[in-house]
C-alpha positions in Angstrom: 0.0 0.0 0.0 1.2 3.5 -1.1 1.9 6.3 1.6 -1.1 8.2 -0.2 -3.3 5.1 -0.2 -2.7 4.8 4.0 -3.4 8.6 4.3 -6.5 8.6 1.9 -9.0 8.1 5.2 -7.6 10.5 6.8 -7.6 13.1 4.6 -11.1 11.7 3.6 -12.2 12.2 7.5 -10.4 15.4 7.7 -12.3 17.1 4.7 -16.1 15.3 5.3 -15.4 16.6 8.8 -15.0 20.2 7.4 -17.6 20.1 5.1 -20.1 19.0 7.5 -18.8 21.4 10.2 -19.5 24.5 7.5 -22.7 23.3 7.1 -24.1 22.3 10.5 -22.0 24.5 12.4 -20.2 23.8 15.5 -23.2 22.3 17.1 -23.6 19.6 14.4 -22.2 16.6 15.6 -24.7 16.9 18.9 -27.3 17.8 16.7 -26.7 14.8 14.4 -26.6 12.6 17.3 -29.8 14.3 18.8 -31.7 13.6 15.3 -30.5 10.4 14.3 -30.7 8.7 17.7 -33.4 10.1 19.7 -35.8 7.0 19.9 -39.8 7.6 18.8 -41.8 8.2 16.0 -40.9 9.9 12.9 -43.2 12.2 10.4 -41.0 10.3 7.7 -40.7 6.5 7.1 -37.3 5.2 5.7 -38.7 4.4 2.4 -39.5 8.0 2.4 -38.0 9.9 -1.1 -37.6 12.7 1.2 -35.2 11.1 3.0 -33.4 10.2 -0.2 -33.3 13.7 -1.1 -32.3 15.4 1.5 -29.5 13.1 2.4 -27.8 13.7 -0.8 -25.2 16.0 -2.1 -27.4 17.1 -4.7 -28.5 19.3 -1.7 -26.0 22.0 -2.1 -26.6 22.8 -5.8 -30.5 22.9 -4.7 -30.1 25.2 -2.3 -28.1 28.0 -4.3 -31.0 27.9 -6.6 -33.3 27.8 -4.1 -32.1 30.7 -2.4 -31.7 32.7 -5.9 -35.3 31.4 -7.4 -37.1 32.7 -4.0 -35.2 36.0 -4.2 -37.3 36.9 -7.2 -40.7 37.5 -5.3 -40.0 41.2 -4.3 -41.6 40.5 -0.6 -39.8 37.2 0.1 -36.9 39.2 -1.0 -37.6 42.4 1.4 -38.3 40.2 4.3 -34.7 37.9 3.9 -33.0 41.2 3.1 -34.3 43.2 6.4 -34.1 39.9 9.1 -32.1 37.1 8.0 -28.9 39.0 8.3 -27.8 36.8 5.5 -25.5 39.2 4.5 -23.6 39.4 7.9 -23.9 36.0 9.0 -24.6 34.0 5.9 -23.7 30.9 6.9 -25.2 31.2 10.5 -28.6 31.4 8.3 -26.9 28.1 6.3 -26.4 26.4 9.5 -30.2 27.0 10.9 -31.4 26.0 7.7 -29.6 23.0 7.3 -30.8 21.5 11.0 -34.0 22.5 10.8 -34.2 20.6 7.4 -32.4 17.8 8.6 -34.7 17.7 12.1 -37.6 17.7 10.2 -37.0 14.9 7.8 -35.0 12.7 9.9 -35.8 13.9 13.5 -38.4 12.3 15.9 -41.7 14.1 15.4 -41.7 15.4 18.6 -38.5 17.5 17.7 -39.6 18.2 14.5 -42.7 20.2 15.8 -40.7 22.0 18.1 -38.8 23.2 15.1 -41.2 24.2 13.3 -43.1 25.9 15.9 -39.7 27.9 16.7 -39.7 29.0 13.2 -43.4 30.0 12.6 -42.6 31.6 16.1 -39.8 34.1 14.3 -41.7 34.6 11.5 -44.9 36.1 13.6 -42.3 39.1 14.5 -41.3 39.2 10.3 -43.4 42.1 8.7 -42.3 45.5 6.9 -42.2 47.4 3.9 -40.5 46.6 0.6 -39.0 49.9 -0.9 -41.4 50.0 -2.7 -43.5 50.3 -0.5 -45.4 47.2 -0.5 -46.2 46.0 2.8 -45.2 42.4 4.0 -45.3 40.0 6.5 -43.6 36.2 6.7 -46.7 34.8 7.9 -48.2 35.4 5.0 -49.4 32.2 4.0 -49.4 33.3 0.4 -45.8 34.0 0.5 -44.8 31.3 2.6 -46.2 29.6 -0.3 -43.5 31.0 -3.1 -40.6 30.1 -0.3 -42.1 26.6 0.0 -43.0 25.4 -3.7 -39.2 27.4 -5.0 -37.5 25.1 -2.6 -39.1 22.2 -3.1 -38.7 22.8 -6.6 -35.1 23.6 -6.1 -33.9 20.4 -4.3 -36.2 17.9 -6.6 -34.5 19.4 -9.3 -30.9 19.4 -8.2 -31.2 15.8 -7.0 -32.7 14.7 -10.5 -29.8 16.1 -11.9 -27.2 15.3 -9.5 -28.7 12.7 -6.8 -26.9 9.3 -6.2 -30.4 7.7 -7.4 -32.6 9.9 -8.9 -36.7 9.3 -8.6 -38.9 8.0 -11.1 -42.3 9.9 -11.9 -44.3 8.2 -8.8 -41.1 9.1 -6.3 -40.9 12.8 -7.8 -44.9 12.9 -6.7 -44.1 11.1 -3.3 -41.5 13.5 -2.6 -43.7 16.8 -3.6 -46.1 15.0 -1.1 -43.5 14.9 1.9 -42.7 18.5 1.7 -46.3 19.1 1.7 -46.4 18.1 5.4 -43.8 20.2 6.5 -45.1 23.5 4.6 -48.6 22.5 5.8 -47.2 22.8 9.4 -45.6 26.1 8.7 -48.7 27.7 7.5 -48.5 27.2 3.8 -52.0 26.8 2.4 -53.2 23.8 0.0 -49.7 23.0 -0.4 -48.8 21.0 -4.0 -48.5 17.1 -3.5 -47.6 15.9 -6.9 -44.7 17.7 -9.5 -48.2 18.6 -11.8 -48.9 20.1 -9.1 -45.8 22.5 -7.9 -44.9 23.0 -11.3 -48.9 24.7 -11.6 -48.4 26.8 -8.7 -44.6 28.1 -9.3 -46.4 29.0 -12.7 -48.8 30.7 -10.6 -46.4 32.8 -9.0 -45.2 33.9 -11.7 -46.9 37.7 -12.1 -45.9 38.1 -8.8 -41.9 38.0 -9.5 -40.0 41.3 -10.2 -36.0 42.0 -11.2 -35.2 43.9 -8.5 -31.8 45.7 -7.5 -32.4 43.6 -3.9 -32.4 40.2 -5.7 -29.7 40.8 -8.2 -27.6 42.3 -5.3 -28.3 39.2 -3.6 -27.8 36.9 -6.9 -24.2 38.7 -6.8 -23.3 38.1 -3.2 -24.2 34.2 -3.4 -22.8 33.7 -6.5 -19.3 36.0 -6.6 -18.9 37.0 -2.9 -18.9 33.9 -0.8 -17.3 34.2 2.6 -15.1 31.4 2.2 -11.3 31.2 2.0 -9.8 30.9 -1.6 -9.3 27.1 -1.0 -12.5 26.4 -1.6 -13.7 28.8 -4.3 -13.3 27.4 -7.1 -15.4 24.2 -5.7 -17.7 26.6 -4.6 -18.1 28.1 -8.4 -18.6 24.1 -9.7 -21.7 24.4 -7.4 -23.0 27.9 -8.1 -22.1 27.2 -11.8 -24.8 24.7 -11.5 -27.2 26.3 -9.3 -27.4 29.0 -12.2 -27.8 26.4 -15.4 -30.6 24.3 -13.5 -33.0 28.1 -13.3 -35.2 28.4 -15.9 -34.2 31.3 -18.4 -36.3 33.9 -17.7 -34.9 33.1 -13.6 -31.4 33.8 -15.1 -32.6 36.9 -17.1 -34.6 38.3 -14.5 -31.2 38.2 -12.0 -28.9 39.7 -14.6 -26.9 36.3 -15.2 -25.5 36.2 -18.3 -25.6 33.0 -20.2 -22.5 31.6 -20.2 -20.2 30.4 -23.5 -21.6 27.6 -25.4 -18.3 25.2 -24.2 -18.3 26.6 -21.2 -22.1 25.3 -20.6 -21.1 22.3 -21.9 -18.9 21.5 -18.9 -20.7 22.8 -16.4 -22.9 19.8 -15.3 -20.2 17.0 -15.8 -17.8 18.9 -13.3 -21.3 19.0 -11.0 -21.5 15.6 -11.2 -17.8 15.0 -10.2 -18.0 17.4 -7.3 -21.5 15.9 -5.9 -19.7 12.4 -6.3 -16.9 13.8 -4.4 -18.8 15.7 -2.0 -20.8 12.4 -1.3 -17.9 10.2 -1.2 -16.0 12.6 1.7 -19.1 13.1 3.8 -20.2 9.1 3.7 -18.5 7.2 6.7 -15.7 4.5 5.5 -17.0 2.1 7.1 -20.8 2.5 5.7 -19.1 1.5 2.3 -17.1 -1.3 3.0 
């Protein structure tokens, strides 16, 4: 065996480690615990596609485009751009997201409820004014509605394109159906349960979505200023690449993304694909694939 073949686990462990720690945040191996192996009842069975989903690397192209397809409904936008404090603490708001997506698909239900009662409890004290001056509140059911049929959107998507084992036509439906119970529990009303569906209510939406200055400032900061070190930038712009290709055109239009170079394009989802792969391969214990 090689020197680099005896120090591939390590350096396998040392990078999944980081990943996860930039995602989860410092909190995340007691939070993993706390999800995984809390005994009781689940809102999700194992068979569940949202479990397949949201355990896959596919995840982080999904949510890019997630966060740049919701930034297009000019009161979603107002209300991230005044509270989240995405800006400042970007991937404190990254972190939260991540647990309380992973609490609620793979938590006990118990814990999931108190999640989602801790978020609909922050969004009761979300409300304000867009500059232009359209009044707004995260409550909303209406608007919850955009946040919750762009994301599920977004990570079906992604994982179609880059999941381990994408879904056929009845798991795509199952999986519209699971995310149905969370936004249900967060207010959302008659929220889609099949990809007919979601794809007839982002349609819906679609009056409602504006090019604003906020959402292409916000397109920029996501795509071009990330706060990580220059390490992992250019793995960073594999995955924002990606994020950008998967939006519809008029989503790229409307956030001042210029198309990219035909051979350019053109390599775009392979290198996605080998970054998921890898992304998967460091954060999936050794010993689970022996």
């Amino acid at each position: 065996m090689t020197s680099f073949a005896r120090a591939l686990p390590h350096l396998r462990e040392r990078v999944g480690s980081a990943v996860f720690e930039r995602v989860a945040g410092p909190m995340g191996p007691e939070n993993r615990v706390r999800i995984h192996q809390t005994p009781g009842p689940r809102w999700y069975g194992a068979d569940r596609p949202v479990r397949r989903v949201h355990a896959d690397a596919s995840m982080f192209i999904g949510g890019l485009r997630a966060l740049l397809l919701q930034s297009l409904h000019p009161l979603a936008m107002a209300a991230v751009d005044a509270h989240s404090g995405f800006r400042g603490d970007p991937w404190g708001r990254l972190q939260r997201t991540s647990t309380f997506l992973a609490v609620t698909t793979f938590g006990t239900s118990e814990h999931a409820q108190e999640a989602v009662e801790r978020v609909r409890e922050v969004h009761s004290h979300v409300r304000g004014t867009t500059t232009y001056g359209d009044p707004y509140e995260a409550s909303d059911p209406h608007l919850l509605g955009w946040v919750h049929a762009a994301e599920a959107d977004s990570f079906l998507v992604a994982h179609q394109r880059f999941g381990a084992e994408p879904l056929d036509a009845e798991g795509c439906d199952a999986y519209v159906a699971d995310m149905a119970l969370v936004g249900r529990a967060l207010g959302v009303s008659n929220a889609p349960t099949t990809r007919l569906e979601l794809d007839e209510r982002l349609a819906a939406y679609r009056s409602e979505l504006r090019e604003t200055k906020e959402a292409r400032d916000a397109a920029r900061f996501i795509l071009l200023h990330p706060p990580l070190p220059w390490v992992a930038r250019a793995p960073y712009a594999v995955l924002a690449a990606n994020a950008v290709v998967s939006l519809p055109y008029w989503a790229q239009t409307s956030l001042g993304l210029r198309r990219l170079p035909g051979p350019v394009q053109a390599c775009v989802p392979p290198a996605g694909h080998a970054l998921t792969k890898t992304i998967r391969w460091v954060m999936t214990s050794p010993d689970s694939t022996s």
